[in-house]
GUTI-317673 format. One record per residue (C-alpha): residue number from 1; x, y, z. Coordinates in Angstrom, 3 decimals, decimal comma, m for minus. Layout:
N
[NUM [X Y Z]]
...
This chain:
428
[1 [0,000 0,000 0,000]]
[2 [1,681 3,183 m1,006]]
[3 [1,528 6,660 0,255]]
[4 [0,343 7,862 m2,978]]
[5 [m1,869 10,893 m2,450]]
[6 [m5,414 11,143 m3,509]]
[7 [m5,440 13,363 m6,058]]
[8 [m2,272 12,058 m8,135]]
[9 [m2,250 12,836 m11,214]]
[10 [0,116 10,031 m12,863]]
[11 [3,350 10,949 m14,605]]
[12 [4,973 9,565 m17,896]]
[13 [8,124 9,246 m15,251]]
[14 [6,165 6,732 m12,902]]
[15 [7,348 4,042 m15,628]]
[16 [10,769 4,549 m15,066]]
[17 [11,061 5,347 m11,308]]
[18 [8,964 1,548 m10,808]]
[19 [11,710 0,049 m13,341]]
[20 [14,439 1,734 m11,505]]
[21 [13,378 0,544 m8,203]]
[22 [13,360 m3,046 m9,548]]
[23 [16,839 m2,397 m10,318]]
[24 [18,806 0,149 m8,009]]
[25 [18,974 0,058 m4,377]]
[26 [17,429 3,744 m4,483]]
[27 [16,377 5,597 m6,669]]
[28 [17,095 9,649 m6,965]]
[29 [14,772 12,115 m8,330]]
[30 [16,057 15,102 m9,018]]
[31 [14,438 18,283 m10,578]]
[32 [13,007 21,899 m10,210]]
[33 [10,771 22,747 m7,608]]
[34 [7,037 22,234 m7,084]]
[35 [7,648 20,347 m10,316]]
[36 [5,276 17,272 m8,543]]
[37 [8,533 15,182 m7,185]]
[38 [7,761 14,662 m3,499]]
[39 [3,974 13,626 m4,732]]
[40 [5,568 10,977 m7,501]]
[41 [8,220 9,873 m4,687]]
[42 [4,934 9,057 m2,605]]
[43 [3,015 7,648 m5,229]]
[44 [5,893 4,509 m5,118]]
[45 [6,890 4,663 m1,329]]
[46 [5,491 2,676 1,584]]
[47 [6,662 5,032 4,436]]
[48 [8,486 9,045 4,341]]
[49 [10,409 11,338 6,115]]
[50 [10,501 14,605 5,065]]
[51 [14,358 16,862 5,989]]
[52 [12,522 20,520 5,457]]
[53 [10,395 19,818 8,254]]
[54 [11,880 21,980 11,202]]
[55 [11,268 18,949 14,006]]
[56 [13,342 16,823 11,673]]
[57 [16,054 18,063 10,487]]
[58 [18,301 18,443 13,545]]
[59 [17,687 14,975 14,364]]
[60 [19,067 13,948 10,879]]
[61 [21,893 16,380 11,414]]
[62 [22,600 14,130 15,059]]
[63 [22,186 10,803 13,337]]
[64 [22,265 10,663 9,542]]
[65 [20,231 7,099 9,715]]
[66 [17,261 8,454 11,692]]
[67 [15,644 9,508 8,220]]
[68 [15,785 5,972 6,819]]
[69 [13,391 4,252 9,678]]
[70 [10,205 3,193 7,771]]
[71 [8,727 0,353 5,534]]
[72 [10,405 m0,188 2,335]]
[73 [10,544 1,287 m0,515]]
[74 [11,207 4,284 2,100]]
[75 [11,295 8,033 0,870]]
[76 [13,509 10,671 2,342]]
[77 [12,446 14,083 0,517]]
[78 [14,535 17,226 0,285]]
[79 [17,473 14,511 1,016]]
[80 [19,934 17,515 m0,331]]
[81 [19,097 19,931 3,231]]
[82 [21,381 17,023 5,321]]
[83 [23,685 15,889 2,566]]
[84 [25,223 13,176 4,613]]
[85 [21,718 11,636 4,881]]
[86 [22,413 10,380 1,310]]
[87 [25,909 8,783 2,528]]
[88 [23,789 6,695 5,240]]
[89 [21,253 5,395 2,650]]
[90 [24,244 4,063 0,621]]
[91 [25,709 2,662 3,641]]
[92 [22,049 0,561 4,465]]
[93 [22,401 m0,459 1,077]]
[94 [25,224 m2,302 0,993]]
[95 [24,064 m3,902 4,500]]
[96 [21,070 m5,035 2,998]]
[97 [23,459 m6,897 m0,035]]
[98 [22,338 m4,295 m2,856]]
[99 [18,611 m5,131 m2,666]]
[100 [16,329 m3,313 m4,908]]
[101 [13,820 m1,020 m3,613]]
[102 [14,658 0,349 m0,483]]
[103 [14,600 4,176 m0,536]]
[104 [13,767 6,717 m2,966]]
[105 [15,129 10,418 m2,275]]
[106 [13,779 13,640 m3,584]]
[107 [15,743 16,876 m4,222]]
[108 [15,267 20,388 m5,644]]
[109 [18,822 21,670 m5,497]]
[110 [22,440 19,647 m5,887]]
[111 [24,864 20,304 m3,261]]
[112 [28,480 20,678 m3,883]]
[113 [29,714 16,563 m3,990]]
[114 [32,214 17,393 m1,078]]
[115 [29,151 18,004 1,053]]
[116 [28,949 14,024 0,813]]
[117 [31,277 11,002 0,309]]
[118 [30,209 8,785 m2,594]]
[119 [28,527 9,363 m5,566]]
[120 [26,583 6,009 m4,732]]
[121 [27,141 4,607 m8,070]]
[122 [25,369 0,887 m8,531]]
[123 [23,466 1,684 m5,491]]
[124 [21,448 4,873 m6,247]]
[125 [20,053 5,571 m9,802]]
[126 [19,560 9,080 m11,213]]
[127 [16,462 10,044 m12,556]]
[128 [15,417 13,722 m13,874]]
[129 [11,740 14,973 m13,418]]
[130 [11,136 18,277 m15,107]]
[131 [7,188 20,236 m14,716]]
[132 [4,314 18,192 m16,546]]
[133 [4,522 18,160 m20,162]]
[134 [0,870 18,811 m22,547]]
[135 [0,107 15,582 m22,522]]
[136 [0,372 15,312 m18,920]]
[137 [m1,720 18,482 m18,274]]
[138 [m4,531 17,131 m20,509]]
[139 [m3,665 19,523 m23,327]]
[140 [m2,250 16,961 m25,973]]
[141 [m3,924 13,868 m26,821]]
[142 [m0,522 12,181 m27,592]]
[143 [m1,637 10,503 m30,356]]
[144 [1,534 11,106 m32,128]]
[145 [3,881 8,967 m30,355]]
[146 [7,452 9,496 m30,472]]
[147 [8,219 6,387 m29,761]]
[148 [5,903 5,202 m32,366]]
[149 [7,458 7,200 m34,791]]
[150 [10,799 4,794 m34,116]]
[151 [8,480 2,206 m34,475]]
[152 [6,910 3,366 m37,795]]
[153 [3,974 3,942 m36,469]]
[154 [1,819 6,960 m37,538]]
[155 [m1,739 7,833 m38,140]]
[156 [m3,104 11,327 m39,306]]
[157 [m5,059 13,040 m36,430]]
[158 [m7,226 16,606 m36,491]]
[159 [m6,702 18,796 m33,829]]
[160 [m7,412 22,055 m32,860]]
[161 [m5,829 25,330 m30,802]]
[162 [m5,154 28,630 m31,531]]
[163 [m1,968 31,000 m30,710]]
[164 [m3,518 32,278 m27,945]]
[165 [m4,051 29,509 m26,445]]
[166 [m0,374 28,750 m26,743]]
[167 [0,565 31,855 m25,246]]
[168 [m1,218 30,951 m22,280]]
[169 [m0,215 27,489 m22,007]]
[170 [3,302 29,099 m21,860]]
[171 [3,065 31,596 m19,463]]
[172 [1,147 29,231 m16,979]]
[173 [3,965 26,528 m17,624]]
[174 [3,623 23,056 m16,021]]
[175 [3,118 23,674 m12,518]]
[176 [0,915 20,854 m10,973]]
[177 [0,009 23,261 m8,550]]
[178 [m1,797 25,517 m11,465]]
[179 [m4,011 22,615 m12,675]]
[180 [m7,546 23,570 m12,281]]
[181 [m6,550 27,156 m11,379]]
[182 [m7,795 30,040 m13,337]]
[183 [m5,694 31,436 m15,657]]
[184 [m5,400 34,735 m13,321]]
[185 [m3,926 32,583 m10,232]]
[186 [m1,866 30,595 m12,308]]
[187 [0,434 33,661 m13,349]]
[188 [1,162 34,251 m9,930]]
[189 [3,008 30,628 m9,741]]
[190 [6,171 31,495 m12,162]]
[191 [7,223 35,000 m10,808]]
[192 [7,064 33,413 m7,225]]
[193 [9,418 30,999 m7,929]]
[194 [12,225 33,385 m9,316]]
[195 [11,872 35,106 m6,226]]
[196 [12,357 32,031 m4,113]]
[197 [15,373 31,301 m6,166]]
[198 [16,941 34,751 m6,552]]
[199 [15,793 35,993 m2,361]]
[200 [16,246 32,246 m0,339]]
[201 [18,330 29,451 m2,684]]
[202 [20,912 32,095 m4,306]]
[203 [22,075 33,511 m0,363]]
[204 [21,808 29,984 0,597]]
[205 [24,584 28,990 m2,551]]
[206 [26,620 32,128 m1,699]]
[207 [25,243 34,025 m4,359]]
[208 [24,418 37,659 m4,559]]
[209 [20,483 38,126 m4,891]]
[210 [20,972 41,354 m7,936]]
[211 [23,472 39,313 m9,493]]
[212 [21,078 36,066 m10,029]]
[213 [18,456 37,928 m10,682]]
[214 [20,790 39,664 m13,577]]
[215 [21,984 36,363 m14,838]]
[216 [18,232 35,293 m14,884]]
[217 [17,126 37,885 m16,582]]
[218 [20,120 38,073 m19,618]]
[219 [19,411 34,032 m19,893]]
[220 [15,469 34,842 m20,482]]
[221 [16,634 37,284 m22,939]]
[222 [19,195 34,666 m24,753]]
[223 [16,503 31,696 m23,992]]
[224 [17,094 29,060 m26,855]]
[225 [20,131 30,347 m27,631]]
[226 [24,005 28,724 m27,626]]
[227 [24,880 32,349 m25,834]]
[228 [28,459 32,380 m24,736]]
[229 [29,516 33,053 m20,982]]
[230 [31,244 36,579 m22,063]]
[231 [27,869 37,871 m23,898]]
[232 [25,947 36,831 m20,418]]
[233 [28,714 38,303 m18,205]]
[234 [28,166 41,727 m20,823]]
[235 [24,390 41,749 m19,513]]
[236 [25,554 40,986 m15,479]]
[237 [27,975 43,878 m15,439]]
[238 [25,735 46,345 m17,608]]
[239 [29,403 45,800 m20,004]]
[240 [31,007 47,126 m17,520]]
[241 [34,879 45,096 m17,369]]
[242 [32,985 41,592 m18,569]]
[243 [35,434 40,622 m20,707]]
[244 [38,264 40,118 m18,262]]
[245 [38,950 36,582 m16,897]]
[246 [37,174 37,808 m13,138]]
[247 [33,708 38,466 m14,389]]
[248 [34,052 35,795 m16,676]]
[249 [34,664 32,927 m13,814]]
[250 [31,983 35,024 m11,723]]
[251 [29,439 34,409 m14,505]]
[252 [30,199 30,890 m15,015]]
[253 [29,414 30,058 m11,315]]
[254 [26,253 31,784 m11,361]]
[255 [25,175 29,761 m14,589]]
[256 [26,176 26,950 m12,609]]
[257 [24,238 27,563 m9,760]]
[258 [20,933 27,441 m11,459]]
[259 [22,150 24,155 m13,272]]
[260 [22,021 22,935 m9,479]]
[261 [19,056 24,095 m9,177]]
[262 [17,495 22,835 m11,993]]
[263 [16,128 26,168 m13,122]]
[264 [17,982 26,290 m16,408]]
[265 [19,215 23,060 m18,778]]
[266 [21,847 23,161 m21,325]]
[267 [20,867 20,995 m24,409]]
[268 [24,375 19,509 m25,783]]
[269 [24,940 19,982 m29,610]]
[270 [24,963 17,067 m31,551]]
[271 [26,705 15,587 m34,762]]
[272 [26,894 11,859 m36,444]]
[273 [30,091 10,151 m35,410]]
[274 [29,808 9,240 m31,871]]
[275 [33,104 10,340 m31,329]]
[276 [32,812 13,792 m33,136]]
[277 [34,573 16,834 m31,407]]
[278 [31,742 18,884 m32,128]]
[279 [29,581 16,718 m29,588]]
[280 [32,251 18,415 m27,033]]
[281 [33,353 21,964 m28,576]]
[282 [30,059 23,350 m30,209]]
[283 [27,974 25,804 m26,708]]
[284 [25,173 24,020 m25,581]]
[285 [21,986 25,618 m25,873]]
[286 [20,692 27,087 m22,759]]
[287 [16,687 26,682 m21,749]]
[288 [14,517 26,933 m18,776]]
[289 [13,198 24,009 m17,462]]
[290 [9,452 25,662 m18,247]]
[291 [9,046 28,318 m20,519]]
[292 [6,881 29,860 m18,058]]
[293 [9,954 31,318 m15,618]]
[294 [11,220 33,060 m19,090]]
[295 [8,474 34,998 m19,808]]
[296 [8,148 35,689 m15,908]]
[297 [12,089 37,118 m15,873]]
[298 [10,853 38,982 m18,967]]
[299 [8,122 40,774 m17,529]]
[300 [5,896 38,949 m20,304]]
[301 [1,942 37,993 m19,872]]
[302 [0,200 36,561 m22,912]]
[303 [m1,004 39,340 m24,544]]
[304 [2,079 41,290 m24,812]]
[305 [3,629 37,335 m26,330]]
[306 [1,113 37,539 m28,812]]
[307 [2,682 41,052 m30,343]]
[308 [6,315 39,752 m29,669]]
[309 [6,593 37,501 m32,826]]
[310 [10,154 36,433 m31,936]]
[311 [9,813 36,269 m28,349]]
[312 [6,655 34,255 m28,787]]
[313 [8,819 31,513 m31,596]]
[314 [11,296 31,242 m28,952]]
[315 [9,220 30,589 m25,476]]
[316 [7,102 28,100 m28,485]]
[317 [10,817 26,526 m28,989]]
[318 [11,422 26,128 m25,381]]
[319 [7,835 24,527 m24,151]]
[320 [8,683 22,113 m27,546]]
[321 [11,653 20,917 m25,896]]
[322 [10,626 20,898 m22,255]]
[323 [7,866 18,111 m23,798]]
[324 [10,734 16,646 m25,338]]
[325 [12,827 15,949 m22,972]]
[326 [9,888 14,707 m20,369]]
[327 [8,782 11,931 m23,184]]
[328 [11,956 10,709 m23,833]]
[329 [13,147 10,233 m20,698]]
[330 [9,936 8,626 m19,448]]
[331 [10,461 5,596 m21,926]]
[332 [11,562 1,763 m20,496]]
[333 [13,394 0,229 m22,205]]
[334 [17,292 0,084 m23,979]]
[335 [16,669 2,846 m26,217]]
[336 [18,474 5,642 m23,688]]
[337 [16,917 8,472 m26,112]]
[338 [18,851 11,558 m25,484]]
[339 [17,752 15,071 m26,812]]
[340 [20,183 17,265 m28,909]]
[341 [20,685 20,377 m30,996]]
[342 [22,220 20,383 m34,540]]
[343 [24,328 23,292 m35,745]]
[344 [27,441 22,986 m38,110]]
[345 [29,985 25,644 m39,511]]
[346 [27,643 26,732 m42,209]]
[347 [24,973 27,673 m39,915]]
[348 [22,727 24,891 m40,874]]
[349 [20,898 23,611 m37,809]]
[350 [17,756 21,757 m36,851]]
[351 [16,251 22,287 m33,510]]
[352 [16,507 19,302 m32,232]]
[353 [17,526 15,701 m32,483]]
[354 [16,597 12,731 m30,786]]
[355 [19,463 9,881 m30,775]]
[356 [18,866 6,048 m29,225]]
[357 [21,399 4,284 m28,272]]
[358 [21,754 1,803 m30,628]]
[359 [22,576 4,653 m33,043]]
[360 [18,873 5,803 m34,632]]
[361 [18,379 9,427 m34,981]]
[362 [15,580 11,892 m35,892]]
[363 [15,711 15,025 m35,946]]
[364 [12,969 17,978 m35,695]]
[365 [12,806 21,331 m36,518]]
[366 [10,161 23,854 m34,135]]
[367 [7,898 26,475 m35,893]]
[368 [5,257 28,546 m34,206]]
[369 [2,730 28,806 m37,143]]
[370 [1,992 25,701 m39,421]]
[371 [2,941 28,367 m42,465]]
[372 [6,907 28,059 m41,116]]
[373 [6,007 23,912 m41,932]]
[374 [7,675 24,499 m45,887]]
[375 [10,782 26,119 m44,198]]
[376 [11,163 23,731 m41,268]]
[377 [10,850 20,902 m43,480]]
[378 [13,630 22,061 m46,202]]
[379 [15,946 22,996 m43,772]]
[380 [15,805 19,260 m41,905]]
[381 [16,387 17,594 m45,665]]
[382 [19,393 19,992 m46,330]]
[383 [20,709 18,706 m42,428]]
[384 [19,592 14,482 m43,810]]
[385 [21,513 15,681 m46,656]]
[386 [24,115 16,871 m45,390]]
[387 [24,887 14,148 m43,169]]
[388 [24,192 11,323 m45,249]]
[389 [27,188 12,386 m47,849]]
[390 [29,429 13,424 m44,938]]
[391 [32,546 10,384 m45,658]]
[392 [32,957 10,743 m41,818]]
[393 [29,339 9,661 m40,766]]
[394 [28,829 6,069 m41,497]]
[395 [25,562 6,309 m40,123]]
[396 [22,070 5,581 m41,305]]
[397 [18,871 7,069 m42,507]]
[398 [17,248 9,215 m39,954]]
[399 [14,228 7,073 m38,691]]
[400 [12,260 10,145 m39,392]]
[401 [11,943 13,959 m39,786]]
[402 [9,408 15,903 m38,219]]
[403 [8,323 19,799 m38,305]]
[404 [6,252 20,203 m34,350]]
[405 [4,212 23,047 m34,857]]
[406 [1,848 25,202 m32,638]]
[407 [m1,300 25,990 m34,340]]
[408 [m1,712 23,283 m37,206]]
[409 [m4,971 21,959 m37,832]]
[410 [m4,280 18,365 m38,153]]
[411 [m0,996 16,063 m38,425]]
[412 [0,567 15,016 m41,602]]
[413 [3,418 13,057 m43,787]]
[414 [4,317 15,256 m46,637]]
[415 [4,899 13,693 m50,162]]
[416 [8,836 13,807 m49,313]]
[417 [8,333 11,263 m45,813]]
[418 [8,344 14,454 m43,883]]
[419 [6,263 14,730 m40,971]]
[420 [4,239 17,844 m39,706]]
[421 [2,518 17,327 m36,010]]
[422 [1,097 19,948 m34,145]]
[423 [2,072 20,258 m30,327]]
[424 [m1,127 18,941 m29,356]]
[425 [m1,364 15,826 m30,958]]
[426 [2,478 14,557 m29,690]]
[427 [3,164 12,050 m26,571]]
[428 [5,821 9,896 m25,378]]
């Protein structure tokens, strides 16, 4: 009998966490706040002890095995307030000979490694949870399956939304907490959580509160973009001595610090060999974890996105890939999908590309109106193209090539294989 609240909503990620538990000794969710972790942790534990709770926590700092008393599979959420916490749950698992299922451990920040001993490797598996996808919310019927799509699977579905409805779905983002709310209370959610970051978690991490809140705001303004450190550390220091070595390093550990806290993820670039230095050199593109915080550093509500063409393509671009990245890393299975971002010398790119790990690929290219469909789908056959007669790729036929737009009417395979699937039709 698990603790599983009443009104769960299930996740794509319950899969995985059940698999994971079958595996690992503990299991690790990591991810953004109020992003629904503590409620999936409960959905698969049998007992809990939560560290944020004030009567708790100095008994965990006494004795680091306090928090681990309970039936099996045990959770321990907000593991990352005592760090060594997570050094004791390692330590019961190798008493108990490895066995699977024993705790699961939820956290919304990473501390610094030295703040604990061992990575836990083979004991404790990783697992990313990011704020609920369309699909998730009820707002895609995910009849377009990604995972499908590797499969060969596809059927032609009719849908329908309009731009403003996009607009809104971006600037509410995927809080659980704004499901059911009006429209009205769920804009209050985003900004909230900037301040909680910038005015408790930054101070917490050493951090200056007007500096984060500067970094946040120049990475809202370079969202979806490979923006180097110096062009950030120009917007931190109002280019003000950002190009010397100082401000540089200062910048870096501020982007850092909201990789820790999951507020930001960098999407690696991406290229054909496995081995490919450009897998390594090429910036990562930088996103929010829910398009919703970028509009909220912004100062953006949905009417103004509406009049903000390019603002609007690029919060689109960032909501596509926050649904990306929560189906493929929901799936079970050997296929270890990772997302990516194309981009060679000759500024050809596509948005995205999804690579399994026996070495299929697809890539996709995002476009806000279903009229950017003709240019989204040329530019993906000059990156197929350009691949397939690369001497150095020795690689195969993308599975397929897809064009996600916002407000098409219905999903599609063009007469050159292409496909065109609107945001609300796709799933896991």
């Amino acid at each position: 009998m698990t603790l599983q609240p009443r009104n769960y909503r299930p996740r794509l990620v319950d899969g995985k966490i059940a698999k994971l538990l079958d595996v690992f000794g503990a299991v690790q969710i990591d991810g953004a706040k109020w992003c629904g972790k503590t409620w999936s942790g409960l959905a698969h534990a049998d007992s809990s002890t939560s560290l944020d709770d004030y009567r708790v926590k100095p008994l965990a700092q006494a004795d680091p095995t306090m928090p681990l008393l309970g039936d099996k599979p045990h959770l321990i959420d907000e593991w990352q307030i005592v760090p060594s916490v997570r050094d004791a749950v390692r330590h019961a698992i190798d008493q108990e000979a490895n066995q699977p299922g024993q705790y699961l451990l939820t956290g919304s920040s990473a501390p610094p490694m030295e703040q604990y001993e061992h990575s836990g490797a083979g004991r404790i598996a990783h697992l990313r949870m990011r704020p609920m996808s369309l699909y998730e919310q009820g707002l895609s019927t995910g009849e377009v399956s990604l995972h499908g799509l590797f499969d060969g699977k596809f059927v032609p579905t009719s849908t329908s939304v309009s731009l403003q409805g996009i607009a809104e779905w971006i600037c509410r983002g995927g809080w659980p907490s704004s499901l059911g709310r009006s429209l009205d209370d769920a804009l209050y959610v985003p900004p909230q959580y900037l301040q909680a970051v910038v005015e408790d978690n930054a101070p917490r991490m050493g951090k200056d509160p007007a500096m984060t809140r500067r970094i946040i705001a120049s990475l809202a303004r370079n969202n979806a973009k490979a923006a180097t450190i110096t062009t950030l550390s120009r917007d931190m220091y109002a280019d003000d001595s950002s190009d010397n070595e100082p401000a540089r390093n200062t910048t870096q550990s501020y982007v850092d610090m909201l990789l820790r806290e999951y507020l930001i993820e960098e999407l690696p670039s991406w290229d054909v060999p496995v081995k490919s230095r450009n897998r390594m050199r090429v910036k990562p593109k930088r996103y929010f974890v829910d398009p919703s915080l970028a509009v909220s550093a912004l100062g953006v509500n949905p009417e103004r996105l509406l009049s903000e063409g390019q603002v609007f393509g690029d919060m689109f671009e960032n909501l596509v890939i926050r649904d990306l990245q929560i189906y493929t890393s929901s799936w079970v299975g050997l296929e270890n999908p990772h997302v990516y971002f194309y981009h060679d010398d000759k500024g050809l790119e596509a948005d995205a590309i999804i690579e399994l790990a026996d070495g299929r690929w697809a890539a996709i290219e995002i476009k806000l109106g279903e009229n950017g469909a003709v240019k989204g789908a040329e530019s993906l056959m000059k990156v197929r193209n350009k691949v397939m007669v690369s001497p150095y790729s020795q690689t195969r036929e993308p599975v397929f090539l897809m064009v996600i737009v916002g407000n098409g009417a219905f999903s599609y395979r063009r007469d050159d294989g292409i496909y065109v699937v609107p945001i609300t039709l796709l799933g896991a």
